[in-house]
N, C-alpha and C positions, 0 to 999 in steps of 0.2 A: 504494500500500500504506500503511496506517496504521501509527503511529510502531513500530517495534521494542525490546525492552527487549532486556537481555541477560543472561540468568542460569546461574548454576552451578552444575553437582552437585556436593556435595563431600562429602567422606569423610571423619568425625570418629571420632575413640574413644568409647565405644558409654557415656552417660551425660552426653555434654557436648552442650548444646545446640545445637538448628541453627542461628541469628541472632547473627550477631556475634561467636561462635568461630572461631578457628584449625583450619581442615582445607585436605585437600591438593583443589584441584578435581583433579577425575573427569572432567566435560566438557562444552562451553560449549555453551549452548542458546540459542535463538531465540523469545522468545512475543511476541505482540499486545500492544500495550498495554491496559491495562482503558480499560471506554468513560468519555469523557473525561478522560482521561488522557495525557499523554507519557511518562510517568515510570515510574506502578504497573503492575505485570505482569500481565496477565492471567492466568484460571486454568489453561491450560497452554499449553505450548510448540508449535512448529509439529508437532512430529513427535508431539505426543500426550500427551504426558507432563504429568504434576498438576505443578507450580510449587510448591507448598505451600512444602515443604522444601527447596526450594532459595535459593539467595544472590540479589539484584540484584545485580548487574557496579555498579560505579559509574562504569560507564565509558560513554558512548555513540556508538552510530555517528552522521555526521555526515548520513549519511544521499545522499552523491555518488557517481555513479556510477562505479565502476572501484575504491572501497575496502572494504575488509571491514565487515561489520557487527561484527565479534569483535576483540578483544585480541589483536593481536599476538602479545602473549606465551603466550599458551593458543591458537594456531592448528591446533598439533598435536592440540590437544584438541577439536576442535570436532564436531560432533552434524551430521554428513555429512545423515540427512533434514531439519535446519533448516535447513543452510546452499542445501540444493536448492529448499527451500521459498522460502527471501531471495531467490534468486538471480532 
């Protein structure tokens, strides 16, 4: 499988920009990397979804078998058809 990015829906007050504001994540998604890329996300996520407006994780999986592609800490959050798609 090609690198995975990792990104997030997040829920801002309705005037405040999506890139680099403070909002609460919603729930962790899974997209492609764009082609040549490790890093930039492609333009949607496994389960379907635009990327646009969503956050890059700054986090990355490491990519070894047996650990999540996701943050720990948003687990509970996670986008159940990416993670089926990772899996």
């Amino acid at each position: 499988m090609s690198a995975i990015v990792v990104v997030y829906e997040v829920d801002r007050p309705p005037g405040v920009a999506s890139h680099g504001a403070e909002g609460t994540v919603l729930r962790v998604h899974a997209a492609p990397a764009a082609p040549g890329s490790t890093s930039a996300r492609g333009p949607r996520t496994f389960c379907g979804k635009d990327t646009f407006a969503m956050d890059t994780a700054s986090w990355t999986p490491d990519g070894q078998p047996g650990f999540p592609w996701y943050p720990l800490e948003h687990a509970s959050r996670v986008c159940p058809a990416c993670d089926e798609a990772v899996a």
